[in-house]
N, C-alpha and C positions, 0 to 999 in steps of 0.2 A: 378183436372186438367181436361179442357175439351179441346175434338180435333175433331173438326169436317172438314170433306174432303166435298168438292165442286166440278163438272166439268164435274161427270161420263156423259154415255151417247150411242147412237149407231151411228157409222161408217162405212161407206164400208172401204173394203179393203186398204191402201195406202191412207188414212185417215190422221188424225190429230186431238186432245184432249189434253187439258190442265188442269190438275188437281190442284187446290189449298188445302193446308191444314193450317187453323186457331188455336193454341193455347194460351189456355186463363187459367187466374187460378193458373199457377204455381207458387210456391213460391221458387222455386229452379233455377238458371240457367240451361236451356238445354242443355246438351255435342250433342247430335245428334238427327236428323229426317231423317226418310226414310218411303220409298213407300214401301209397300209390295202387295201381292196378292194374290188368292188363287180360286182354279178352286172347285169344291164341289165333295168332295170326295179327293183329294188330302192334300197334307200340302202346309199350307200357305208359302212362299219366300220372301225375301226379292229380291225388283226392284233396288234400287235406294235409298243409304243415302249419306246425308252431314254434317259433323264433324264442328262443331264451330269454329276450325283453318279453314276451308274450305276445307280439304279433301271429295276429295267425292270418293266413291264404284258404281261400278255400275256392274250388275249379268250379264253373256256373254249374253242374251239372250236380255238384252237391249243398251249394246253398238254400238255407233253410228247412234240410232235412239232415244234413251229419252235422256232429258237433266236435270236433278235437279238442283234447286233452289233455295235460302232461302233468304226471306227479317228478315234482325231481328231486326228492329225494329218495324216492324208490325205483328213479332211472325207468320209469314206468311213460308209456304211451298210450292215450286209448282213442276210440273212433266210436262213438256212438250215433247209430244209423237207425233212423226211424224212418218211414214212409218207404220201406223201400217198394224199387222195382223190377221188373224181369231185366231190365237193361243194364242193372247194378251186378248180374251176373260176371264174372268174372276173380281172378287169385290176386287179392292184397298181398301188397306186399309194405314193410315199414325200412325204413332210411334214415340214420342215423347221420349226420356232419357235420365234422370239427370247425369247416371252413366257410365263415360268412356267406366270401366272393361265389359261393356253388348252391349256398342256399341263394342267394338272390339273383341270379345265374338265368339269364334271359339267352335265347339261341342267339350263336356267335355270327352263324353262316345259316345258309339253306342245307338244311338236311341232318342239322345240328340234333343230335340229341343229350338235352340236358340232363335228363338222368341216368344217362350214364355214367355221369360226373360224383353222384352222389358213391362213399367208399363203402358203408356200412350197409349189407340188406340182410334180412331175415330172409326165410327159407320160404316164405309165402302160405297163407290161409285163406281156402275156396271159401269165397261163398258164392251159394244160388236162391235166385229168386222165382219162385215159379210163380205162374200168373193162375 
């Protein structure tokens, strides 16, 4: 399976950036895609997914300013981000998963990381937000 993200880039403040993400390759139906991110030195988060019924999640830190996506017939993802901010700084990365139980995959244990779980990631697109 390949997933490659398009779109990153830099912004001022109160910006706007539209991320797509591309899968190709699978032989499986996709149960869900989501944006994640991750600052360096931090653990990576999930932004923003959408479930094949059309549910979508989205993390407090992006409600009512990103909107996610999904065309599926062109196995397409996208993330559109308006209002952004310097603290949205950080590398998208998009996650592709066949399997329900991992999209809806709450920590097992202390210290669990759930998106590790996830099988499919792209190669990641910076963005910055300067103030």
């Amino acid at each position: 399976v390949q997933v490659a993200e398009y779109g990153g880039g830099s912004v001022q403040s109160n910006g706007s950036l539209r991320l797509s993400c591309v899968v190709s390759g699978s032989t499986r139906p996709t149960y869900c895609m989501g944006w994640f991110r991750q600052v360096e030195g931090k653990e990576r988060e999930r932004v923003a997914q959408i479930d094949s019924d059309g549910s979508i999640t989205y993390a407090d830190s992006a409600k009512g300013r990103f909107t996610i996506s999904r065309d599926v017939a062109k196995n397409t993802l996208y993330l559109q981000m308006d209002s952004l901010k310097p603290e949205d700084t950080a590398m998208y990365y998009c996650a592709a998963e066949a399997l329900a139980e991992v999209c809806h995959m709450t920590p097992l244990y202390v210290g669990h990381l759930v998106w590790t779980e996830y099988k499919n990631w792209g190669q990641g697109t910076q963005v910055t937000v300067s103030s």
